[in-house]
C-alpha positions in Angstrom: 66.2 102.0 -78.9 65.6 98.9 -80.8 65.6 98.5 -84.5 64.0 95.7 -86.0 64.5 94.5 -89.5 65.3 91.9 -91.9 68.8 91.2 -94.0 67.8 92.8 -97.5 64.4 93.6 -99.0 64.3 92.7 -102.3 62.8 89.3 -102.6 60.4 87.6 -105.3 59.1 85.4 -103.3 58.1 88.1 -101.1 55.3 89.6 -103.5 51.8 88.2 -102.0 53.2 87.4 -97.9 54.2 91.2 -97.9 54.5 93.2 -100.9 51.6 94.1 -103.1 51.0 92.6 -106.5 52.6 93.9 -109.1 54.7 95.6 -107.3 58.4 97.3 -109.5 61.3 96.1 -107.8 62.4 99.7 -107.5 59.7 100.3 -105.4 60.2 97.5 -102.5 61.9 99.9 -100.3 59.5 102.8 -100.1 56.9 100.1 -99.5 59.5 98.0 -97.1 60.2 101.9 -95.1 56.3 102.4 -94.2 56.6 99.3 -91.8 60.6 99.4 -90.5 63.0 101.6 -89.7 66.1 99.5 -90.6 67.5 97.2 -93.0 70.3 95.5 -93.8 72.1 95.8 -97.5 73.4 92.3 -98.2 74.4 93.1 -102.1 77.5 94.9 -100.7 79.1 91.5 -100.1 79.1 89.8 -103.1 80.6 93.6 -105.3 82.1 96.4 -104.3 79.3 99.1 -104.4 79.2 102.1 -106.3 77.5 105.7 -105.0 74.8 105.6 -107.2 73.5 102.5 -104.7 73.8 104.3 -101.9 72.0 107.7 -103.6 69.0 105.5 -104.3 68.5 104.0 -101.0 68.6 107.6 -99.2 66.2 109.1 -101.6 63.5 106.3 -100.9 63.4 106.1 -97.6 62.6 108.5 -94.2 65.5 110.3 -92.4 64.3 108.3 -89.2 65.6 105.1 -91.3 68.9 103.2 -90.6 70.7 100.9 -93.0 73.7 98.2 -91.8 76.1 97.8 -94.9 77.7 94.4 -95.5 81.4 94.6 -96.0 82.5 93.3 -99.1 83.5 89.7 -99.3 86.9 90.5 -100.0 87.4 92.3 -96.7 85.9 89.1 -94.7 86.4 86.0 -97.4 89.3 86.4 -99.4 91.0 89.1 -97.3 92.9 90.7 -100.2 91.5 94.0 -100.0 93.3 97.0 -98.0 93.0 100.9 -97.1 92.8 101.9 -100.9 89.6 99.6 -101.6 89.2 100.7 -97.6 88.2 104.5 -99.2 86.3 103.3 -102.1 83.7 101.2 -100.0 83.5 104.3 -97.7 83.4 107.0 -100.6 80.2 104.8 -102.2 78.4 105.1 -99.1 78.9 109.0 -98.5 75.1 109.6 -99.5 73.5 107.9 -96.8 76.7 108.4 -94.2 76.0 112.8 -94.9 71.9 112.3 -94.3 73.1 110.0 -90.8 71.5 106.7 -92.0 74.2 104.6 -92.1 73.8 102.8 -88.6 77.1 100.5 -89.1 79.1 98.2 -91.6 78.8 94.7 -90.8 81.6 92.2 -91.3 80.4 88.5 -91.6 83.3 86.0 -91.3 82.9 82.4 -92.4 83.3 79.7 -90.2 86.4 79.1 -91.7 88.1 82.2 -89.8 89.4 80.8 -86.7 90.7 82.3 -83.5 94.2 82.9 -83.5 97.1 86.1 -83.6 97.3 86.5 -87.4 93.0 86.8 -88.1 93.2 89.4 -84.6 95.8 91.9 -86.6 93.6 91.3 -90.0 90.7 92.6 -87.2 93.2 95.5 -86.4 93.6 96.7 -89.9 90.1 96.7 -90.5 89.5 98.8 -87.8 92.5 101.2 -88.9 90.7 101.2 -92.4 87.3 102.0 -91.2 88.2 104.5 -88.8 85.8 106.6 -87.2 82.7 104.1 -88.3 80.8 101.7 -86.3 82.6 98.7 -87.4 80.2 95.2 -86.2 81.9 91.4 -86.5 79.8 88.4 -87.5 81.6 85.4 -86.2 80.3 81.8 -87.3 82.9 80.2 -85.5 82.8 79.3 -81.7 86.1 79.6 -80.8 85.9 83.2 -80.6 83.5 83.2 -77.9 85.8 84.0 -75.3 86.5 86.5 -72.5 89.8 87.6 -74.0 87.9 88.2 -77.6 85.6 90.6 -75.6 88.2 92.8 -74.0 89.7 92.7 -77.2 86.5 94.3 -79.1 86.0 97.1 -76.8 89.7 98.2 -77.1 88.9 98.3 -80.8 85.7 99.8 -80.1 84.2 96.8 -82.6 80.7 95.3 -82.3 80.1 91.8 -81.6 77.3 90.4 -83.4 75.1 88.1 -81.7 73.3 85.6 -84.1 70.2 82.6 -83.4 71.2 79.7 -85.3 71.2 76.0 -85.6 72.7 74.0 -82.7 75.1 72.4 -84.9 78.8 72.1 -83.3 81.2 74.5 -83.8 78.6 77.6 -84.6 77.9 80.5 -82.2 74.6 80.6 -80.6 72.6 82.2 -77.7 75.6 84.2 -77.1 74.9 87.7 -75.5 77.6 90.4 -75.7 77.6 94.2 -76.2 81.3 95.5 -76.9 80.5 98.5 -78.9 77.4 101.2 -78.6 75.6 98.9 -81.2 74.3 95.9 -80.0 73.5 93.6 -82.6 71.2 90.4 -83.6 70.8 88.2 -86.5 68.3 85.6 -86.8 69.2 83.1 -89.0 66.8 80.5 -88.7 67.1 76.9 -87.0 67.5 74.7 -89.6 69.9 72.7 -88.8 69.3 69.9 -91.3 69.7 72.1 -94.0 72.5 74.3 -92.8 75.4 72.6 -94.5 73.6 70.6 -96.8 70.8 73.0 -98.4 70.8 74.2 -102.0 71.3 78.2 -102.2 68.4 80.1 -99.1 67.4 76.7 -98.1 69.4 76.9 -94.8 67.8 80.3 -93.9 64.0 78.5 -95.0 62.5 78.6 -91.1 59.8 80.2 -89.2 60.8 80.9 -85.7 57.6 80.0 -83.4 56.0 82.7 -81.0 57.6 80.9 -78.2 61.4 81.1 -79.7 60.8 84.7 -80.5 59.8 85.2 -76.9 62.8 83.7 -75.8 64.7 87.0 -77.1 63.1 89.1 -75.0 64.7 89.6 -72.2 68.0 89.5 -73.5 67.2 92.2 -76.4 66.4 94.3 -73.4 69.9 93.5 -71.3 71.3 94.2 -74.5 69.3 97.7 -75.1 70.5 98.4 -71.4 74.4 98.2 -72.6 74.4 99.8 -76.0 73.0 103.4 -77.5 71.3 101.0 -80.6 70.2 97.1 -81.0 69.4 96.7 -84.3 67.9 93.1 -84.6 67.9 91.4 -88.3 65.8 88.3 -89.5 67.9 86.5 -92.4 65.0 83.7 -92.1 63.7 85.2 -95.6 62.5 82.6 -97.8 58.6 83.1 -98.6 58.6 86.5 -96.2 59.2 84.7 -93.1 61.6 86.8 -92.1 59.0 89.4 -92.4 56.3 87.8 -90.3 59.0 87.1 -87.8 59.9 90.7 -87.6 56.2 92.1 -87.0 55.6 89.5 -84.1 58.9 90.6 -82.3 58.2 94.1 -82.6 54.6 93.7 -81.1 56.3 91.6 -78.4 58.6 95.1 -78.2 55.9 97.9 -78.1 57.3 98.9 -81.3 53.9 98.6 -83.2 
C-alpha cells in the first residue's frame, strides 16, 4: 500500500489552490481527509504535544486515515530529552495510537548530526524509549548513507527515510532504502538556491514537474515491494504546491 500525503495541513496560503473560501482553520482536516488518507503532524517538533491534539485529529478524520508524528525537536536537535519526556510524547498520542492511526513517529535530524559512535547510541536510546512503535530517521546528512548504517537500522528495526532534495553537497538524495516495514518518502522540493539562503518556507517554495514526479515511480514501487506501508510526503507546501504535487503522483499510482 501506498499512502500519499503532504507534511501538515494547515496552511493560509492554501485557502483558494485547495481549500474553500472561508474556510475555519478547525475545519482543514475534515476537508484535507476527503482527498488523503495520510498526513504528517509537523507541530510536534517545535512543543511537546498535549492529548487534547491528538483527540482532535482522531475525531476529524476516517479510521482508514494514518498520521506520521514528528518527534519533538529536543529528541532530534538539542538531544536533552530522555525516557521520562520518552512517556509523555507517547501518553499525548494514546488517542489516535488506541483507534490504529498512528502510522509512525518520524525523527528529522539536522544536517548537523554526523555519522559517528556517540549520535549511533543516541539512535539506540531512542529506540529503547520508543519501544514497540515504528520509529522512522530523517537524515540530512550524507555521511550516513552507508551499507553499515543499513544493517544497523534493521537490527534496531528503525526506518530509513528517503527524501528528494536539492543537489547541493553534503545532503542525501535519490537514495532508496527500506530497513523497517515502513518505507518512507519526503519531497522536499529542489530549490537549491534557496535551500540555505531562503527566508522561513522559501527553501520548500518548488513545484516538482510531471516528469520529476514520474521519475519516482518505479522506485515507490521497489519500495512498496520491501515494506508493509510507503507513506510518501510532499513538504513542497508553499501556495498548495505540495498539494498539486500529491494529486498528480497519486494518479500516476492508481490511487485516484
Amino acid at each position: 500500500m501506498i499512502r500519499v500525503g503532504t507534511a501538515g495541513y494547515s496552511y493560509a496560503d492554501w485557502v483558494g489552490p485547495f481549500y474553500p473560501q472561508g474556510i475555519k482553520s478547525a475545519e482543514m482536516l475534515e476537508y484535507y481527509a476527503q482527498h488523503f488518507s495520510f498526513v504528517e503532524i509537523n507541530a510536534t517538533y517545535y512543543h511537546m504535544p498535549g492529548m487534547k491534539l491528538f483527540q482532535g485529529l482522531d475525531r476529524k478524520t476516517p479510521q482508514d486515515f494514518t498520521f506520521a508524528v514528528k518527534l519533538f525537536g529536543g529528541f532530534t536537535h538539542e538531544r536533552n530529552c530522555g525516557k521520562e519526556e520518552a512517556e509523555k510524547f507517547i501518553y499525548s498520542l494514546s488517542p489516535i495510537i488506541e483507534s490504529g492511526k498512528l502510522s509512525c513517529i518520524l525523527a528529522q535530524f539536522p544536517y548537523s548530526f554526523h555519522y559517528n559512535s556517540k549520535n549511533l547510541d543516541h539512535l539506540k536510546r531512542l529506540r529503547d524509549h520508543f519501544s514497540g512503535y515504528e520509529l522512522c530517521i530523517e537524515f540530512r546528512n550524507r555521511e550516513w548513507v552507508r551499507g553499515e548504517v543499513f544493517d544497523f537500522m534493521r537490527r534496531e528495526e528503525l526506518g530509513f527515510v528517503c527524501v528528494d532534495a536539492p543537489a547541493v553537497r553534503g545532503l542525501i538524495n535519490n537514495v532508496i532504502a527500506v530497513t523497517s516495514k515502513t518505507a518512507y518518502l519526503r519531497l522536499h522540493g529542489r530549490n537549491a538556491s534557496k535551500w540555505y539562503s531562503g527566508e522561513g518556507s522559501e527553501r520548500y517554495d518548488y513545484l516538482y514537474s510531471n516528469n520529476e514526479l514520474l521519475e519516482w515511480i518505479g522506485r515507490l514501487r521497489e519500495m512498496e515491494d520491501g515494506a508493509a506501508v510507503t507513506l510518501v510526503s510532499f513538504n513542497n507546501h508553499p501556495k498548495g504546491k505540495a498539494i498539486e504535487n500529491a494529486k498528480v503522483l497519486m494518479g500516476y499510482l492508481g490511487n485516484v
